[in-house]
N, C-alpha and C positions, 0 to 999 in steps of 0.2 A: 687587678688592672684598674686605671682611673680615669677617670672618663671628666675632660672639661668641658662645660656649659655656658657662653656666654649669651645672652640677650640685653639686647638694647629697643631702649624704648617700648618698653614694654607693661601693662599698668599691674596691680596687684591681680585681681580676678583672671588675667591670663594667662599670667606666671603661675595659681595656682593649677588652673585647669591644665596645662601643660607638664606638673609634676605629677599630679593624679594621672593624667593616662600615660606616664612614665612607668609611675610605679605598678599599676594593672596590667601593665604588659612584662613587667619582669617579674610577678606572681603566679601569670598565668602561664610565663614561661621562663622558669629560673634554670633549665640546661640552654637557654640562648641568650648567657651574658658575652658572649661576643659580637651583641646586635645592639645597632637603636632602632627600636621600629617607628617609625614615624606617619600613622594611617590617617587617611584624606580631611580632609575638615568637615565634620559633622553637625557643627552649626557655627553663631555670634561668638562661643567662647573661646573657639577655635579659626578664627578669622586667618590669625596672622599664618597659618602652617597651609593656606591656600596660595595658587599662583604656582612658578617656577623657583626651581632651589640651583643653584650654582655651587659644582664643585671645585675648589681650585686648591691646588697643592703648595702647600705650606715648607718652607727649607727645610725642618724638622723633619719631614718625612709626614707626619699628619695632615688631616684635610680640613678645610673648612666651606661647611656647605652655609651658603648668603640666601635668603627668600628675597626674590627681587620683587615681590609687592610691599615687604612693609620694614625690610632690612632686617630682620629677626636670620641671626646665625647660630652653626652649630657645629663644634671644635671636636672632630672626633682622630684619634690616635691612630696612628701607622699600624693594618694589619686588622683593623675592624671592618665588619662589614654592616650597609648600613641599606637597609632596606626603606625604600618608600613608592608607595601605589600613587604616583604622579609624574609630572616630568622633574629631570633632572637635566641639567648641563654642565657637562664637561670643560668648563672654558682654559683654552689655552691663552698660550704669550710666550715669545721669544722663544729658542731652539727648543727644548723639550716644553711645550706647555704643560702636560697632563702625562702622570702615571699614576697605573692602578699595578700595583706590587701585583708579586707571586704572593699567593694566600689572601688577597686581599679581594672582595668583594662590594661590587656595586649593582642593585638593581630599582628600576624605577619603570612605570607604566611604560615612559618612553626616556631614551639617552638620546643629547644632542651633543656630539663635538665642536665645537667653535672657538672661536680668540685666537686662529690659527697655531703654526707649530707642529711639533709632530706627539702625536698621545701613544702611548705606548701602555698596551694593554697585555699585561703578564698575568694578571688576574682572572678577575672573572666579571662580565656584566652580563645583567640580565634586563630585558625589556628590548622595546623594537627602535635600531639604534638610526641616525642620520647622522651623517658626518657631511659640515658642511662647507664650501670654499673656499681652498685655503688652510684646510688644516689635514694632515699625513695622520693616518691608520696606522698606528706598528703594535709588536709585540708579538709574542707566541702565547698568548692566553686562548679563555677559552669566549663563546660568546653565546646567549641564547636569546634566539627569538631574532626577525626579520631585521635587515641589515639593507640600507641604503646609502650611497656614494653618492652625491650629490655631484652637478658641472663643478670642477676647479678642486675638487676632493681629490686626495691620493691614496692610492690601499696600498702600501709597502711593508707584506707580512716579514714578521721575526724582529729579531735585533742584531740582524745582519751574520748571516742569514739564519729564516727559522721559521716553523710552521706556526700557523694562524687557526686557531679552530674555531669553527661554528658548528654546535653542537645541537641546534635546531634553530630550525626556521629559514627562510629563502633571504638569499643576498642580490642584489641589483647595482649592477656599476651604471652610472644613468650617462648618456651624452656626455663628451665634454670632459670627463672623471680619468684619470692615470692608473694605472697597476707596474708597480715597480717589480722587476723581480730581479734578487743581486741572486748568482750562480758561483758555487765555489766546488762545487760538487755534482757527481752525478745523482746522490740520493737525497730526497727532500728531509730535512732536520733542522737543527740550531745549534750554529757555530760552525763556526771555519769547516772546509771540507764538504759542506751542504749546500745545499738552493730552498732558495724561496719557496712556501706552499701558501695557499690559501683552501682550506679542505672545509666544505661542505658538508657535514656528514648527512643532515638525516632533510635537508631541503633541495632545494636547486638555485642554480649562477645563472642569473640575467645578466649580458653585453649587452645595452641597450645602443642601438645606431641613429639615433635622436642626435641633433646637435654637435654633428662632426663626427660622433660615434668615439669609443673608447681607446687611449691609447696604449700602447705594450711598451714601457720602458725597461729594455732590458741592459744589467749592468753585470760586469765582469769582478768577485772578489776574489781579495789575495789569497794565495795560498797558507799554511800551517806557518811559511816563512818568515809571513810577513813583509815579502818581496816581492815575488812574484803574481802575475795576475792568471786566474786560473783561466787556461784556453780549451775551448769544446772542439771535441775532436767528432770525426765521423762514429757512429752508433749511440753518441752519448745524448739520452732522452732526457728531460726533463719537466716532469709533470706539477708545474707551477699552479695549477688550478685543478682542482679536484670535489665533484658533487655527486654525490652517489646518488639523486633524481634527477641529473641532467644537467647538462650547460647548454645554455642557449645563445644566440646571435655570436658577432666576431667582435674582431679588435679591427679600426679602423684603420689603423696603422700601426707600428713597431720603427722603434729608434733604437740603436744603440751608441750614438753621440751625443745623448743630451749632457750638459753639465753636470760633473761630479759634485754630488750635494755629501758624503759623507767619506770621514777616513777610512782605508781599506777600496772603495770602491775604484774602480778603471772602465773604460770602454773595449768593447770589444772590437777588435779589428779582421777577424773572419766570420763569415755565415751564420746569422741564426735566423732558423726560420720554423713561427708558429704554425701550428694545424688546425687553419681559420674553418674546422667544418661550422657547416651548414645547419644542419640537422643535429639534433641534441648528442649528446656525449657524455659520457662520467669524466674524462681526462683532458684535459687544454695540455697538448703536449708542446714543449720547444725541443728543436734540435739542431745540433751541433752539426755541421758539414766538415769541418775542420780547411774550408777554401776561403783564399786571400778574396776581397770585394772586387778584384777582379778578375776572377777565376769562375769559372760554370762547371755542372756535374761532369762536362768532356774531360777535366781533369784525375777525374777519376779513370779513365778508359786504360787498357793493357793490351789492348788492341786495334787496329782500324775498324774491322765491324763493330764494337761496341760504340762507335762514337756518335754515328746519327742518332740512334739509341737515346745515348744519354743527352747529345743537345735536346731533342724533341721532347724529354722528359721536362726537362729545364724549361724550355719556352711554354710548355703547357701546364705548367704546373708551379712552378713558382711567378709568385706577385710579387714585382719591388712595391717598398712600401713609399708614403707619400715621399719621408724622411732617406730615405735610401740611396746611399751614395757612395762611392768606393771607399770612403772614410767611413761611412757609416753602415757597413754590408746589413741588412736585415729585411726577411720578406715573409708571405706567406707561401703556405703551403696550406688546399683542399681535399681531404683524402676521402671528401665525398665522391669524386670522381674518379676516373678512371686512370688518368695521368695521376692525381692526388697519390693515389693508392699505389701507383709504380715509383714517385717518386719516398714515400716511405719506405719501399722496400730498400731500396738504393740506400736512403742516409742509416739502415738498421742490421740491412744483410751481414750475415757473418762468413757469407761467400759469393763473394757479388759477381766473380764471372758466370760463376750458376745461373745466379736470380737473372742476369741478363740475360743469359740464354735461354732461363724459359720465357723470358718478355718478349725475346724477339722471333722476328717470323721466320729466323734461318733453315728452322727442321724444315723449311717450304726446299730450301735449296737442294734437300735429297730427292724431293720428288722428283723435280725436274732433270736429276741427273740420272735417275732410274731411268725418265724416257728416252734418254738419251743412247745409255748403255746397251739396256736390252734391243733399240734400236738396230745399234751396231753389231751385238753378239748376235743377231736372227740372221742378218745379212751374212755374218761369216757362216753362219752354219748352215744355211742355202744356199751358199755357192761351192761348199766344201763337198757336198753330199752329191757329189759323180760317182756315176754308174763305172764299172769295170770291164761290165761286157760290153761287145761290141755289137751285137746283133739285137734288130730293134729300133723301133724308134719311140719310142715313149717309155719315160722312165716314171714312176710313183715310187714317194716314198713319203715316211713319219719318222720323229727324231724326237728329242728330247733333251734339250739346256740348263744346265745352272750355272747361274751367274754370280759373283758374292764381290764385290768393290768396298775396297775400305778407305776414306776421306780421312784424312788425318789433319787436315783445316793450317796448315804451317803451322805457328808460331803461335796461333790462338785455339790452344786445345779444346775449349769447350765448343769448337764448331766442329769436332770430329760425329760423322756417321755409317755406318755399315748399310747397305742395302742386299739384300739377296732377291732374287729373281729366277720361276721356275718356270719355263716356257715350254710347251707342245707343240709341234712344227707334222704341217702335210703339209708332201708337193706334188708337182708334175711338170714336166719338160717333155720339151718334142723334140726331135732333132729335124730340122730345116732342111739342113745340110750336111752333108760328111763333117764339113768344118763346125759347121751353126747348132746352137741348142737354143732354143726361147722356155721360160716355164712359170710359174706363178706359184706361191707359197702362202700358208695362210698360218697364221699362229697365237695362240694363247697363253695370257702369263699373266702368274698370280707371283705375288711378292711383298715383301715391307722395306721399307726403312726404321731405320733405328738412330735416333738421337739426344743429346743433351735436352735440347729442348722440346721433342716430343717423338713420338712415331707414326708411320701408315701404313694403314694394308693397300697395295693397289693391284687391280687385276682391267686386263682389256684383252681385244684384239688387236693385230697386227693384219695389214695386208700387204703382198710384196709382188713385184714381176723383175726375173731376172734372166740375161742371157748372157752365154758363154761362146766364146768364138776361139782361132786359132787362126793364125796368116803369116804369110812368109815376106819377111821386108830383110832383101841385101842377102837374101840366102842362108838367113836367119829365122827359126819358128818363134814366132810373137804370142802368148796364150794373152786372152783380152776376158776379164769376167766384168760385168755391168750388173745393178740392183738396185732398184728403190722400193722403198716400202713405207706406208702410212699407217699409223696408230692411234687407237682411238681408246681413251684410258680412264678408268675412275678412282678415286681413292680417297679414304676416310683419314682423317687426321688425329690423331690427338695430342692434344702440344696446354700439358701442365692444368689439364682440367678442360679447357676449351675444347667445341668437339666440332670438325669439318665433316660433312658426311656426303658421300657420295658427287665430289668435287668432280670435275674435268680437265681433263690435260689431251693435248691432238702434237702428235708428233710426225715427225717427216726423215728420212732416214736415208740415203745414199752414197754408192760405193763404187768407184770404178780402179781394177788392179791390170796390172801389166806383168809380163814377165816370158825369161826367155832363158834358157840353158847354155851357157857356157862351154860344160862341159856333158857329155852323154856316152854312157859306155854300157855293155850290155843290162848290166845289172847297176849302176851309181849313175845319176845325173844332176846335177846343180845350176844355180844362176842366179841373177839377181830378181827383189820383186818389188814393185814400186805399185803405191796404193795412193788415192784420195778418199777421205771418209765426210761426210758431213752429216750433223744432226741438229734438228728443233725439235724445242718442245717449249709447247705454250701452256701455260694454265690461266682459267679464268677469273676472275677477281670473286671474293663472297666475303660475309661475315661470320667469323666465328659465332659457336652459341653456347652459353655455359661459361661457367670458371670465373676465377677474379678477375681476372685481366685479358676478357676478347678483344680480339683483336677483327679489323677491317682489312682484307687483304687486297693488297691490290693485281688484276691481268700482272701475267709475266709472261718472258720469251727467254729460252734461253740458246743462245746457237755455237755450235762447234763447229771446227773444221781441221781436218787433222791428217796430215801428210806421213807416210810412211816407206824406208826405205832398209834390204835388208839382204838375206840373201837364202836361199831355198833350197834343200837337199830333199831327195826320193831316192832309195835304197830298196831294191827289188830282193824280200827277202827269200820268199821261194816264189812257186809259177802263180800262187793266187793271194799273195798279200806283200801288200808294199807300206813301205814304212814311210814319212817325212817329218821334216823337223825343217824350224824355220827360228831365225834369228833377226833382229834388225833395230834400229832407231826411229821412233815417232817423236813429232812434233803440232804440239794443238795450237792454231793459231783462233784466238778466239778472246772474247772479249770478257771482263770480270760475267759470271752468272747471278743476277740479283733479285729482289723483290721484297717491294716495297708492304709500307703495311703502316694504318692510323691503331689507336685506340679507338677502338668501337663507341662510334657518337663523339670521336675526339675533335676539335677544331685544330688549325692551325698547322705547323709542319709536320710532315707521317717520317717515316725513318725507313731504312731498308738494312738488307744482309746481304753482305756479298761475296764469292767466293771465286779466288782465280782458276782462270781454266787454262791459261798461257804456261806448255810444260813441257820438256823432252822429256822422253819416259821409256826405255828399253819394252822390249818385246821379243816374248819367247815362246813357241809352239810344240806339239809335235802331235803327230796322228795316225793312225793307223788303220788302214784299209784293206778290206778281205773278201776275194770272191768266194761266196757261197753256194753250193749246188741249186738249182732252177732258177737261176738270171738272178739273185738274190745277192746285194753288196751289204757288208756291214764296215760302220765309218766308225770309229774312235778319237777324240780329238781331244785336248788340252792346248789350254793357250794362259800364258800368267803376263799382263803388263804393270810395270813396277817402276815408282819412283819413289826414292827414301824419305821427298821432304814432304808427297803430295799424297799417294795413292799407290793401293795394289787391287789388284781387277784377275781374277781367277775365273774361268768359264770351262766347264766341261760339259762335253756332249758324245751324244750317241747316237747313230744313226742311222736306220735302214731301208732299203730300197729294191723296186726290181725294175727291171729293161725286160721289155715285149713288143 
């Protein structure tokens, strides 16, 4: 290999001294003829190799480094590397100023890029580099030692596209500085099909927010085809920045309409949005939404309760950026918080009606339908539990319910939940009158829910007063039952790691039924029976504790009311047990059941869950009653209410008693 030398202006005695420590360095190292070493100026005979050296790239493909104190040059061939312990400068001019080849090496105390342009670093430098306004960072090479971006600098890793290494030492984008990053790909590399990196390996990434703070230009390249412009779809990450001791500060903005500066490149015209954390990181992620710039995460919904949901994710969590405009969709996202962190899941989920549903506070909606339920099934099964015999006036008795309701949520299966509920019931009634009974009931009930997005144990009391009468209107017997009854309920939550413990919910519960015999013959009697039911249940507002995503829940009510029309059979099967069976049509007239909920320390809009309670719904009974020796009545009961789009509600009981 030949190595040319030119100097000018240069006197005898310096030209010698300059070959002498030529040749002492290719003696002392004849395996490094692929170097010029060029070491500091040691005194008068070595004057001219003090100051700064300029590199600048030659058509040939070789460099020519210029000493810009005394004009002394030095013509070294494409492919060498040329070492000197001083500064050095890179100077560009016109569209590529500077390239340092693949295999080709530069290192100097310190690199400065200048003369603008773009320098395309495929090689290797070494020393602590500045790149200063005006001139573009490219290349997929490698880089060692501390790296600064100067205001009006641009860092646009690869050669469209393509990773950028720095292979020690810390990088600083300072105020003012760009980071371009073209995307063709979900995985970071070089060449079509890839996205931009810039990987830090063994220092850390300052974002300085000095002087307007840093910007994010993000651009769109073609595909394989050379046509097409590759578009980011929902789950597609890309990890543009990478420092395995941290990234610090943000981007002060992000654009993705700035002007096209290179062939291949495009703007994007859907969503991309960085994860401007806070707090250090190894990864500056961007991501793809795959929504039009006027489109928000509602677009994603499959259902109506997911939509507050995802607006409230939206407004608290993503940032339009200065630049951001339906032509230009691009924002941030913080996944240091709480919203940050729900909105990742959403652009990553690989089943997003799930992750919604454990985000959202719907599993709340079984609670309140538990108190609602067991409400109702206490009330039927204290007024069901009549005496047989006839002598006496005070009846006692204890019973025993299970309740089991299955929510099938319509159309949005992941709000389906199961509740089951196992209540204890005493009573007692006095009879007033031949016609009259007044009595009181008290009951206990332990139970869960179960759902998509979490479960609860709940257990309370109940208290209840109910009275049973009988009157003759038109020469017709009217049977008349009356009941109310108050709850008082607690229950533990847990919904996807978050933990609710020992919460409050107060319910309220009444019934009043009518009914009258048609038909009456010694042993068969029938008629119709007509019911009013109503039920509340309130719970109190708290904050979850634990898990990624607590939540703040907000007070709820939730109220029924629910009309019932049917008709009534009793079949006297021998002289101490009668059978009945009942048929009919309900209808709930009742408002959605909902309940709202922030992210925990969230600001701005909370979201809620809602679930219809407006249903016709068949209803079917039957039961069976048995006088027992010593004034002793045993009650068996089933009741199933059933709707194919809504709900089925199964309640069995048992129950006995005695008259004295």
């Amino acid at each position: 290999m030949i190595y040319m030398i030119e100097f000018h202006h240069m006197t005898a005695p310096r030209l010698l001294s300059l070959c002498t420590l030529l040749a002492a360095a290719l003696m002392a190292a004849p395996s490094a003829f692929a170097q010029v070493i060029m070491p500091p100026p040691s005194g008068p005979t070595t004057l001219f190799l003090a100051g700064t050296w300029t590199r600048t790239l030659n058509l040939g493909g070789s460099a020519t480094y210029t000493n810009s104190v005394n004009g002394g040059t030095l013509i070294v061939a494409a492919g060498i590397a040329v070492v000197y312990q001083g500064a050095i400068v890179l100077s560009g001019g016109g569209v590529t100023g500077n390239t340092v080849a693949t295999g080709e090496s530069v290192q100097g105390q310190t690199i400065t890029l200048n003369g603008g342009g773009i320098h395309k670093i495929n090689g290797t430098l070494i020393g602590d580099i500045t790149v200063a306004a005006g001139n573009i960072f490219a290349g997929s090479g490698s880089i060692r030692g501390n790296t600064v971006f100067l205001s009006g600098a641009t860092l646009a890793p690869g050669n469209s596209p393509g990773i950028q290494t720095q292979a020690s030492g810390n990088a600083t984008l300072a105020g003012g500085s760009t980071f371009v990053a073209e995307l063709g790909g979900t995985t970071a590399g070089n060449g079509n099909g890839f996205h931009d990196q810039y990987f830090v390996q063994a220092g850390s990434l300052s974002l300085d927010t000095a002087a307007g703070g840093v910007l994010l230009d993000v651009k769109s390249w073609l595909k394989a085809d050379g046509v097409t412009a590759f578009t980011a779809a929902r789950r597609d990450v890309f990890s543009i920045l990478r420092a395995n001791s941290g990234i610090t500060g943000t981007f002060n903005d992000i654009a993705t309409g700035t002007a096209i500066t290179q062939v291949g490149q495009s703007n994007f015209t859907t969503w991309m949005l960085y994860d401007n954390q806070v707090s250090a990181h190894t990864l500056g992620n961007l991501y793809g939404t795959g929504l039009l710039g006027n489109q928000t995460f509602v677009a994603y919904a499959t259902a109506p309760l997911q939509s507050s949901l995802l607006s409230s994710i939206w407004n608290q969590s993503v940032t339009a950026s200065i630049s951001s405009t339906n032509a230009n969709p691009a924002g941030f996202i913080n996944s240091d918080t709480l919203a940050g962190k729900a909105a990742v899941i959403v652009l990553t989920s690989d089943n997003l009606n799930r992750d919604l549903a454990l985000m959202s506070p719907e599993a709340y909606l079984a609670v309140s339908d538990f108190g609602l339920t067991v409400g109702r099934d206490l009330l039927g099964q204290a007024l069901d539990n009549g005496s047989l015999w006839k002598e006496g006036n005070w009846t006692v008795g204890a019973g025993y319910s299970r309740s089991q309701h299955d929510y099938l949520g319509g159309s949005d299966a992941v709000t389906n939940y199961r509740l089951q509920a196992n209540s204890s019931t005493a009573s007692i009634r006095y009879q007033v009158a031949p016609t009259w009974q007044v009595g009181a009931f008290f009951g206990y009930t332990d139970g869960q829910t179960n759902a998509t997005g979490g479960s609860s144990k709940v257990r309370g009391n109940t208290f209840g007063l109910l009275a049973d009468s009988s009157t003759s209107v038109g020469g017709r017997n009217i049977g008349l039952l009356a009941a109310v009854s108050f709850g008082d309920f607690s229950y533990d939550m847990n919904r996807n790691g978050p933990a609710a413990a020992d919460r409050k919910m107060s319910t309220v519960s009444a019934e009043l039924s009518a009914s009258t015999d048609l038909y009456v013959s010694e042993s068969l009697s029938f008629g119709p029976e007509i019911s009013l039911a109503y039920g509340r249940a309130k719970t109190s507002a708290f904050d979850e504790v634990g898990g990624m995503l607590p939540l703040s829940v907000a007070a709820s009510s939730s109220e029924s009311l629910v009309s019932t029309a049917g008709l009534k059979l009793a079949y006297q099967l021998t002289s101490s047990a009668i059978l009945t069976a009942k048929a009919g049509w309900e209808h709930e007239f009742a408002d959605a059941a909902s309940v709202g909920a922030n992210f925990s320390g969230g600001t701005g809009s909370g979201f809620s869950a809602s679930a219809s309670q407006s249903r016709n719904t068949a209803v079917g009974g039957i039961g069976l009653g048995v006088r027992l020796p010593s004034a002793f009545t045993l009650h068996l009961t089933g009741e199933v209410r059933d709707n194919p789009h809504f709900n089925r509600n199964v309640v069995l009981g048992a129950a006995l008693n005695r008259r004295f």
